[in-house]
N, C-alpha and C positions, 0 to 999 in steps of 0.2 A: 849372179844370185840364182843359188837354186829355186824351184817350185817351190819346196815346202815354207825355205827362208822370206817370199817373195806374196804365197798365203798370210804367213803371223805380219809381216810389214803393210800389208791390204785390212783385214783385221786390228790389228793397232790403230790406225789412219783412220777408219772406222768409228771407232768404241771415241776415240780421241774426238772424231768429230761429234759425233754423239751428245758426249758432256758438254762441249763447249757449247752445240746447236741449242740445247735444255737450258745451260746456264743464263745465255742471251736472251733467251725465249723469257727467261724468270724476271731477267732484272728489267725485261724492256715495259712486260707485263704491268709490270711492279710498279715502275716509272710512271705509266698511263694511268693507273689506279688511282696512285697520286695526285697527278694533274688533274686528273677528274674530279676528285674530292677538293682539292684546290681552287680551282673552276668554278665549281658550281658554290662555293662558301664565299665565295668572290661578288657572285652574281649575287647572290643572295643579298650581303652588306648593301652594294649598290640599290637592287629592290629595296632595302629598308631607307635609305636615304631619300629615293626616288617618293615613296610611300610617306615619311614626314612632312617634306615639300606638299605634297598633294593634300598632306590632312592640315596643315598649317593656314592653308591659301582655304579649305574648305574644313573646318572642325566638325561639322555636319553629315558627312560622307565617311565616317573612320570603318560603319558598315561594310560599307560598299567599298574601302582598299582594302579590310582585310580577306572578304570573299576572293579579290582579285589577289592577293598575295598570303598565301595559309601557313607561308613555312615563318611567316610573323606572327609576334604577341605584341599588346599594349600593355604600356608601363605610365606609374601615372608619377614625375618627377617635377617635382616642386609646381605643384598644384597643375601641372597641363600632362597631358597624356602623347608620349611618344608611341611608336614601333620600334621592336628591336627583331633582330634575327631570335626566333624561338630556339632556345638550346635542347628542348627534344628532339628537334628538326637538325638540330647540328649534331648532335649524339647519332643519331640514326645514317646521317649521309656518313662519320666516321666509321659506324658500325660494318654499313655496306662497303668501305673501303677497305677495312681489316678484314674483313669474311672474302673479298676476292686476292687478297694476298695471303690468306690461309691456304682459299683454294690452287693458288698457282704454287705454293708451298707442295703442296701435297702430289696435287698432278701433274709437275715437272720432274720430281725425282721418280713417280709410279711409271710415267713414260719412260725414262732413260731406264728402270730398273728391266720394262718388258720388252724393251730393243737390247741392252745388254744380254737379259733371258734367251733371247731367240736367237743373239748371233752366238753365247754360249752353246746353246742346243746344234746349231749349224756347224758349230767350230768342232762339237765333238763328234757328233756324226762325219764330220769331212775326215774327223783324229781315226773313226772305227774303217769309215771305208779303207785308209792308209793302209793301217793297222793288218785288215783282213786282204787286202790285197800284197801287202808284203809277204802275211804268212802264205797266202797262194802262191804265190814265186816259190817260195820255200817248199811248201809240198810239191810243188814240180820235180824241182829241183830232189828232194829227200825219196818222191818215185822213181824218177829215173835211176835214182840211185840204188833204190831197193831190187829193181828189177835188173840192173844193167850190171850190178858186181855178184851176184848167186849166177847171172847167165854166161860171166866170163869164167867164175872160177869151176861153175859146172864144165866148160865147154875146155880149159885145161886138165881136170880131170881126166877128161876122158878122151883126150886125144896121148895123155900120158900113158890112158889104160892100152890104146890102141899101137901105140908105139913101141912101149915096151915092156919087157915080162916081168913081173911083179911075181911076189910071193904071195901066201894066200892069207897074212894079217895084213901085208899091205893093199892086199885088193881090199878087205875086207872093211881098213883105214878109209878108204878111197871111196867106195858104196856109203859107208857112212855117213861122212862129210858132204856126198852127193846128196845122201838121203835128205841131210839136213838144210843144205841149199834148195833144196827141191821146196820142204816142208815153211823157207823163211818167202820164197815166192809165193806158194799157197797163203802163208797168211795174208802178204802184204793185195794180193789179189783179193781176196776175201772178205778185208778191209774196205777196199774201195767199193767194192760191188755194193756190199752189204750197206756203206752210207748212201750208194745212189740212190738201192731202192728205198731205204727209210726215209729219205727227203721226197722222193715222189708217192711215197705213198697216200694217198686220198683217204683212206679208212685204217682204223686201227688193226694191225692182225688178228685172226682168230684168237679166243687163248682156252688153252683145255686144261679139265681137271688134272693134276699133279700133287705127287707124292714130297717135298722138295729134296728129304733127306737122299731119295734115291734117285731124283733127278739131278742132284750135284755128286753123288757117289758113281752113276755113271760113267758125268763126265771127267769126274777125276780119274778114272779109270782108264778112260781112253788117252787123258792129254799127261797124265803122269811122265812116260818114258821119256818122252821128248822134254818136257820140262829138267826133269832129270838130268839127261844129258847135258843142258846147258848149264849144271850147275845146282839146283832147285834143291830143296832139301823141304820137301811139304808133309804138313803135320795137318789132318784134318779133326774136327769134333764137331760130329753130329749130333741132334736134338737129340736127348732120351724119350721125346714124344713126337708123335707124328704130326707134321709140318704142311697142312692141305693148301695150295695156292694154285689161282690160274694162270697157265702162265703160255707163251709160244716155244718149243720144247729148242728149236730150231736158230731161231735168234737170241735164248739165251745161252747156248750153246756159243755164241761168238763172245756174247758178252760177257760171260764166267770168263774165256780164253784170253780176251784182253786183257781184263784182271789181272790173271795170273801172269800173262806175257810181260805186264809194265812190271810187277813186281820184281820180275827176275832181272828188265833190265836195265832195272835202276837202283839194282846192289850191287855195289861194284864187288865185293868179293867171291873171293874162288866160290867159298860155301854160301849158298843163299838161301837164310831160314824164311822159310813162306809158311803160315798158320791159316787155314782155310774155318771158321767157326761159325757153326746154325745154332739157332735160338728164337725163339719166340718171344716176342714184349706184349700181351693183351693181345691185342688183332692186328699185329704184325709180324710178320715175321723178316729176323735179318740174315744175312750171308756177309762176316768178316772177313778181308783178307789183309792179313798184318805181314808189313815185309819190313825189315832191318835195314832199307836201302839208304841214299841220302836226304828222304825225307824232301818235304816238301814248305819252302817257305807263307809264313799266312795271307802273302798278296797275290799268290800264287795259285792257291788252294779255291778261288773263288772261279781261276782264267781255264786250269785243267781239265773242263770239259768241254771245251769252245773249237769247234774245228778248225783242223791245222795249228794250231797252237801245241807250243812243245816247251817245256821247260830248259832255262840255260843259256847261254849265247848262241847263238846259231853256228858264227864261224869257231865255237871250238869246243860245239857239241860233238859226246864221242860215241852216246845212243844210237841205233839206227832208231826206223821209224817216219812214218810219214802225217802224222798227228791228229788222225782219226780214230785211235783204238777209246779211246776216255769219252768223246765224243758220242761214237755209235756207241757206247753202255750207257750212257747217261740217256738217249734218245732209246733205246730199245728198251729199257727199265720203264722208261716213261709211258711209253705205249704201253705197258701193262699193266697200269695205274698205281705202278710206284715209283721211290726215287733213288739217287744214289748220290752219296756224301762222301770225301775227303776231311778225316781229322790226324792229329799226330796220334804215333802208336802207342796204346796206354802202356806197351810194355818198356816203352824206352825209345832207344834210335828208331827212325823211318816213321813209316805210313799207313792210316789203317781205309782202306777203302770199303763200305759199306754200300749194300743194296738192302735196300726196303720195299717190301714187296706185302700187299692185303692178304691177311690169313683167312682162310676159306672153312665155313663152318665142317663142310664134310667133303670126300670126292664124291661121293655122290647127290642123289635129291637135287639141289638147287644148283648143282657145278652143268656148267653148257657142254651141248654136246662136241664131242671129240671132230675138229675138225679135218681136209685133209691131212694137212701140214703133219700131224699128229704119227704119221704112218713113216716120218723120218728123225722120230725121236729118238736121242739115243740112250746107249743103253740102260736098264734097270729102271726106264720110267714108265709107269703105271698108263694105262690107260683109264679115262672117267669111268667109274660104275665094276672100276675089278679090286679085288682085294689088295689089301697094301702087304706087303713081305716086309719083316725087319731088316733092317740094316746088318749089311756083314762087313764090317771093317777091315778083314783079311781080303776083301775085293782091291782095297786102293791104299792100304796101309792106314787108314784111318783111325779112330778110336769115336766110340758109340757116347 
């Protein structure tokens, strides 16, 4: 019997003992409740017996038994005057009998209900630690692997280059393919780093006035080719108005890249249409990215931000990835007081990932000062207090 087999049979045994401890506990209750009200209607009969004898022998003293016995009344039957048990006195000891097998009604199942609660609570937290301890195996496992097949197939590369003479598209083949090994270590490094420090960080990062249309035109600008390369086929639409938000230029710079990184790798197709769209709602402003991938089912959509979690069976997942990129967006959006959602794509197949983020009345006046971090924004992002430049969509292929 494994552990986990060996927990639910501990738990059963448990819960089982439980009901039955409550159930005993009810009827035993219940039994004495009984006997007691039995008992003492017992006693009583006898007192009224005891009490005729007594007013019989002295008809003079009926005073003086009823003071000594109050749960009797006098009844006057063919001309002489008995005791009998008074039936409000029998009413009332019945009453108190039903009112304590009410009560044992009540607080024998509230008991079993808040032992069952806690060992639910206990069962599930033991389900999450499993759960987040499995996926850690798995991200081990999924880094080693990130970092251990770009450093073999770099390290054939270029013992090929060294070995033997190539021509100059096959070197050029070969630089490539390096390049891109190189650039899938960067990320997967960049990934891990970037969740260490967001989980150690103590205070929220700085965050500076920004432009957003041209803090996402930027970065589309820079990460286009490479996305490209793998396939990407990205259509961007920027706000026709301008989009003020505070934001850290630097960590969203990870977070847009995940985005785009998960979209492209989870459409399996040659061609991968990615739709990048800004827009304002009132005093928000959002950042769409629609991909045509295989989408994402609805029990799934709640788990996709949860580190180390990854969509799919594990042994016959064919994603790379080591399941921190949805994560760190979801935790870096957070930090700058807004949030990021998973819904289906209204255009059809796949997934439309959204960030939401607080629209800032101006860059200037009220937006905080430009912190350091600020000095590694990239490109096309405004600095707080400088003029905003329109949007040139021949920067990243975009459309305004």
């Amino acid at each position: 019997m494994n552990r986990h087999t060996a927990t639910r049979v501990a738990f059963t045994v448990i819960v089982v003992f439980v009901l039955a401890q409550v159930t005993w506990w009810i009827m035993v209750q219940g039994r004495l409740a009984n006997e007691l009200r039995d008992t003492t209607l017992a006693a009583w009969e006898r007192d009224a017996r005891t009490a005729n004898d007594l007013l019989q022998a002295d008809p003079a003293a009926e005073a003086t038994v009823l003071a000594r016995y109050p749960h009797l009344r006098p009844v006057v039957m063919d001309g002489a005057t008995r005791l009998e048990l008074d039936p409000a006195a029998r009413a009332e000891v019945e009453a108190r009998s039903a009112a304590t097998r009410r009560m044992l009604a009540f607080e024998g199942p509230f008991f079993a209900l808040v032992i069952l609660g806690l060992l639910l609570f206990i069962a599930g937290s033991l389900r999450a630690e499993r759960d987040l301890k499995r996926r850690q195996t798995n991200f081990l496992g999924a880094v080693t692997h990130e970092f251990k097949t770009p450093i073999s197939t770099l390290r054939l590369l270029v013992q090929t280059l060294r070995l033997r003479t190539l021509g100059p598209e096959r070197q050029q083949d070969y630089l490539r393919r390096m390049e891109g090994e190189i650039d899938r270590l960067e990320r997967t490094s960049e990934q891990v780093l970037a969740s260490a420090r967001l989980e150690q960080a103590s205070e929220p990062p700085p965050l500076a006035a920004a432009e957003f249309n041209h803090v996402v035109q930027g970065l589309i600008g820079r990460l286009r080719p490479g996305l490209e390369l793998r396939g990407a086929q990205l259509r961007v639409h920027y706000s026709p108005e301008p989009l003020p938000v505070a934001l850290d230029a630097d960590a969203f710079a990870i977070a847009l890249s995940n985005l785009l990184d998960n979209a492209v790798k989870y459409t399996p197709t040659t061609v991968k249409p990615i739709t990048v769209t800004l827009a304002r709602d009132g005093d928000l402003v959002h950042l769409h990215v629609d991909d045509e991938g295989v989408g994402l089912a609805p029990a799934e959509r709640t788990r996709v931000f949860e580190r180390f979690y990854r969509t799919g069976e594990e042994m016959t997942r064919e994603s790379a990835g080591v399941g921190l990129g949805l994560a760190l967006v979801k935790g870096t959006v957070e930090a700058m007081r807004g949030w990021v959602k998973v819904a289906e794509n209204p255009a059809g197949r796949g997934s439309r990932f959204s960030v939401v983020l607080p629209r800032r009345v101006t860059l200037d006046g009220a937006a905080p000062e430009p912190s350091a971090s600020t000095s590694l924004a990239a490109p096309g992002v405004p600095a707080a207090g400088q003029a905003t430049p329109s949007v040139d969509p021949a920067r990243d292929g975009g459309t305004a």
